[in-house]
C-alpha positions as CSV (number, residue, x, y, z in Angstrom):
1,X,-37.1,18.5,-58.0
2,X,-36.8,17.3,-61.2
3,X,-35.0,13.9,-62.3
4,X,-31.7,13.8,-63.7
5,X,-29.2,11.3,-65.1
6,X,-28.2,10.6,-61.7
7,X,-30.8,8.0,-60.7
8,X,-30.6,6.7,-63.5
9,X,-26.7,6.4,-64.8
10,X,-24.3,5.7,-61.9
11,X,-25.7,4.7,-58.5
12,X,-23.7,3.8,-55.5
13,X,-20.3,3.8,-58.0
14,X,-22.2,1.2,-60.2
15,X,-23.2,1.9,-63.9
16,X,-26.6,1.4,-63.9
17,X,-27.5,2.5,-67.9
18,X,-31.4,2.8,-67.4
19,X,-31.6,4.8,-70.5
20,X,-34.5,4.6,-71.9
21,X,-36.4,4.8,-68.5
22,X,-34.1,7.9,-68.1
23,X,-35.4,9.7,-71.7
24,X,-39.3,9.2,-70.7
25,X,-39.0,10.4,-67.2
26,X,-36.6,13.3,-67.6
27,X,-37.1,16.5,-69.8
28,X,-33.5,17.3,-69.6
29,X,-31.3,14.8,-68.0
30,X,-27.9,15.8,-68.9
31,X,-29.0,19.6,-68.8
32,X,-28.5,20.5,-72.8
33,X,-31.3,22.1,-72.7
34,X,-30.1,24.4,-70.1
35,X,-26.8,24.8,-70.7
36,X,-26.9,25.2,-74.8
37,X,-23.9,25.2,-76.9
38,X,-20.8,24.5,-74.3
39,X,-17.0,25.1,-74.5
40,X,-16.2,21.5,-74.7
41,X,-18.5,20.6,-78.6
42,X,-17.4,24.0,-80.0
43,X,-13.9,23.0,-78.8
44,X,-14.6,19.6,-80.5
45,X,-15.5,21.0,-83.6
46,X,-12.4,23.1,-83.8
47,X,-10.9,19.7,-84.6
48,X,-12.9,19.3,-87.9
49,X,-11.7,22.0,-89.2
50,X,-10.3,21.8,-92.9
51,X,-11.1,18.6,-92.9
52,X,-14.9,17.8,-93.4
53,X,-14.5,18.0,-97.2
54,X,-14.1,14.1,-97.2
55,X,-17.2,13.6,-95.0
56,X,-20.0,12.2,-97.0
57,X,-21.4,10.4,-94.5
58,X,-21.3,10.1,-90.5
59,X,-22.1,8.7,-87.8
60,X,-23.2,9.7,-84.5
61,X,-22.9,7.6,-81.2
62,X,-25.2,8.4,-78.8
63,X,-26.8,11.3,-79.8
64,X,-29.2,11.9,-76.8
65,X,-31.8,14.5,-77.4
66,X,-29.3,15.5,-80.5
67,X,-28.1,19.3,-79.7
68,X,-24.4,18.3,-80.4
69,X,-25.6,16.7,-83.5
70,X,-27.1,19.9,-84.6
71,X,-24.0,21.5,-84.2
72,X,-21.8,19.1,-86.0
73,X,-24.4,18.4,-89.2
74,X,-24.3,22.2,-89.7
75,X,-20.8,22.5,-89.8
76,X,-20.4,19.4,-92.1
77,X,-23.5,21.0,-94.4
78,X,-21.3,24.4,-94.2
79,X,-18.4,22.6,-96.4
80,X,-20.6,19.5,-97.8
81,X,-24.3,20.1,-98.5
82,X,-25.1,17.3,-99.9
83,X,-23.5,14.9,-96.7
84,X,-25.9,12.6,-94.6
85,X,-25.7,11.6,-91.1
86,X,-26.8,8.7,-88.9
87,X,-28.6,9.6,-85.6
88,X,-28.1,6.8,-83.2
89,X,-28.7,6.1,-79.2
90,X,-29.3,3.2,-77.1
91,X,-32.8,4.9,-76.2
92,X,-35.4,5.0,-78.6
93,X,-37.2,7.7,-76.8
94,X,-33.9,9.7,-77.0
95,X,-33.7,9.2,-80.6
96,X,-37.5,9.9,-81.0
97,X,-36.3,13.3,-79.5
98,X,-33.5,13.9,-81.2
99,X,-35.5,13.6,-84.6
100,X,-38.2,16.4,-83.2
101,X,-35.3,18.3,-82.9
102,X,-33.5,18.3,-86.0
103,X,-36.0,17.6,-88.9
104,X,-33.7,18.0,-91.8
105,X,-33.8,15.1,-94.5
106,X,-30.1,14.5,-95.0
107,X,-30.4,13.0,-91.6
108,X,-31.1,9.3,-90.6
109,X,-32.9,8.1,-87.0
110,X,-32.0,4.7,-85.5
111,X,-31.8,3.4,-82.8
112,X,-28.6,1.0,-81.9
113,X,-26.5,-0.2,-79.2
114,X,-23.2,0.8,-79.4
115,X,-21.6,-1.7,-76.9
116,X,-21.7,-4.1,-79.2
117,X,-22.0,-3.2,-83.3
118,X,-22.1,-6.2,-84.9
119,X,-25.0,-7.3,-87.7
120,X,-28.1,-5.5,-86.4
121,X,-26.1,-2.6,-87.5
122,X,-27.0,-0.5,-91.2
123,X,-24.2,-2.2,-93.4
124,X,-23.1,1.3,-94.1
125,X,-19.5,3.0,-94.5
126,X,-18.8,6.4,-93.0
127,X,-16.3,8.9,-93.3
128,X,-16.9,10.5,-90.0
129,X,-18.1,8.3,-86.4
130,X,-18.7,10.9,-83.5
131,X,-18.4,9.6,-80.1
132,X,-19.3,12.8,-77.7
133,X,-19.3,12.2,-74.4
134,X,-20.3,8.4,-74.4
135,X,-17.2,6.5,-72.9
136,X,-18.9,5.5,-69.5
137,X,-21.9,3.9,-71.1
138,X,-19.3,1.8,-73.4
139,X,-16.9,0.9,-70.2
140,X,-18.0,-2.1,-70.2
141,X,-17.2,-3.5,-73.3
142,X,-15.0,-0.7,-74.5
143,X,-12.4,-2.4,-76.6
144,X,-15.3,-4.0,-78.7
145,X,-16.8,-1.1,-78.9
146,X,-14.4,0.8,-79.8
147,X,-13.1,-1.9,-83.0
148,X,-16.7,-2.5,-84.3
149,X,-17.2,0.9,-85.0
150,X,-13.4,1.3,-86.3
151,X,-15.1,-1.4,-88.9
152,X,-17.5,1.3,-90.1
153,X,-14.5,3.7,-91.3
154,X,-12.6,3.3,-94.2
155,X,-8.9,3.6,-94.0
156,X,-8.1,7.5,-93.9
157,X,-11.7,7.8,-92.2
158,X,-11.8,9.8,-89.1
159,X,-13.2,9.1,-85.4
160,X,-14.0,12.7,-83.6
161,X,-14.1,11.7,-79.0
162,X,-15.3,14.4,-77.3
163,X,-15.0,13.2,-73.5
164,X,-15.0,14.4,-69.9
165,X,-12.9,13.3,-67.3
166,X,-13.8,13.9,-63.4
167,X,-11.1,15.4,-61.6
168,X,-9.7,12.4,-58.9
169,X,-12.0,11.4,-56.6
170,X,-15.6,12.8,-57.7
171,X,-16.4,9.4,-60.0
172,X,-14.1,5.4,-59.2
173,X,-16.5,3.9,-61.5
174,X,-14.1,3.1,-65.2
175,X,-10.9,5.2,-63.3
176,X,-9.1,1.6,-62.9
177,X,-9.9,1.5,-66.8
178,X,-10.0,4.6,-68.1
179,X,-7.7,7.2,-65.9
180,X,-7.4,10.1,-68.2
181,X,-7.5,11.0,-71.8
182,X,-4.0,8.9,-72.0
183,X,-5.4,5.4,-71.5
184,X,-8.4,6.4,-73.6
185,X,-5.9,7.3,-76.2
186,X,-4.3,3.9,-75.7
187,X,-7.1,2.0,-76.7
188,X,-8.0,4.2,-79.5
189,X,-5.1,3.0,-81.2
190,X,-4.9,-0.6,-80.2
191,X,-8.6,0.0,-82.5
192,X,-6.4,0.7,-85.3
193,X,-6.7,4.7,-84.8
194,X,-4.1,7.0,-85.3
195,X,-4.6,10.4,-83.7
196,X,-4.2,13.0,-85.5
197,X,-5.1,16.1,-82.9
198,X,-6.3,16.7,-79.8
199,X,-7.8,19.4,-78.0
200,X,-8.2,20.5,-73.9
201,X,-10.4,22.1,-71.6
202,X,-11.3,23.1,-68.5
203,X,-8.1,20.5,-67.0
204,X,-8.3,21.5,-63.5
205,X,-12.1,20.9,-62.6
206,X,-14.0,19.2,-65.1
207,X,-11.0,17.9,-67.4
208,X,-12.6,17.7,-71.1
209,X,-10.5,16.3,-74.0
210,X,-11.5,16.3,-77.8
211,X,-9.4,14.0,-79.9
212,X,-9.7,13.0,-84.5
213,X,-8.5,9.7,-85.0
214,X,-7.8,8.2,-88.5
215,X,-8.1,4.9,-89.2
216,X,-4.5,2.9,-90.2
């Protein structure tokens, strides 16, 4: 059988965040490759629109092997060709991945730890961070997380959270934290983000929720 995130993510309710050893080992560890273009980043992107006309630059969090990135640089390129983007994950290998991927110049390879952006960082300003699907590897240090990367936006920049919630009783790890897209939103603006829209899917089984957040 082959290896997937879970031997290497959460084990026994515990995040474990082998990340890198997880990008080497497994060809396709979250299924993307599989399972293509889902509901939940086209639903994402729906949030975008009208707006990417003030994105000259962005940002994206955890990229993974980078087919969500794909997605979102070609909608940004479809209202702003001339707009670059920062690739980031934890993993080097996943970035190394990511870049065989997409191969277009306007876009930038690194990788970075997103618990904790602090100096190690690009001193760069965005207009657009992307956080899709991230929010259990940050639990940890959430809050910090989620203000460092609030210092990368301007004010009137936008923050685009694409996130799955487990219906109750599938994952306890983060649910005394992080309940639902409520308490996420919560600490979104206790980062100094205003949301501006949101966006849901799938509530009853695998409850995804999309939000843009401007910075105050």
């Amino acid at each position: 059988m082959e290896p997937d995130y879970h031997d290497y993510f959460l084990v026994d309710g515990q995040h474990i965040g082998r990340y890198e050893d997880m990008y080497r080992d497994c060809a396709d560890p979250w299924r993307i490759e599989e399972l293509g273009p889902r509901l939940d980043m086209l639903a994402a992107l729906l949030l975008l629109e009208g707006r990417l006309d003030r994105v000259g630059r962005f940002l994206d969090i955890g990229a993974g092997l980078g087919l969500f990135t794909g997605l979102l640089a070609q909608a940004v390129w479809r209202v702003n060709p001339g707009a670059r983007g920062l690739v980031t994950d934890i993993s080097p290998t996943a970035v190394a991945r990511a870049g065989i991927r997409l191969t277009d110049p306007r876009l930038d390879f690194q990788a970075l730890d997103a618990r904790s952006p602090d100096s190690s960082w690009p001193d760069q300003i965005f207009d657009l961070v992307v956080m899709a699907q991230v929010l259990w590897g940050l639990l940890e240090n959430l809050d910090n997380a989620l203000a460092g990367l609030a210092r990368l936006l301007p004010p009137g920049g936008l923050m685009l959270v694409s996130q799955h919630f487990p219906a109750p009783g599938r994952q306890n790890y983060g649910a005394d934290l992080v309940a639902g897209p409520e308490d996420l939103a919560a600490r979104l603006d206790a980062a100094g983000l205003d949301i501006l829209d949101t966006l849901e899917t799938n509530r009853a089984v695998n409850h995804h929720w999309a939000a843009l957040a401007c910075k105050r």
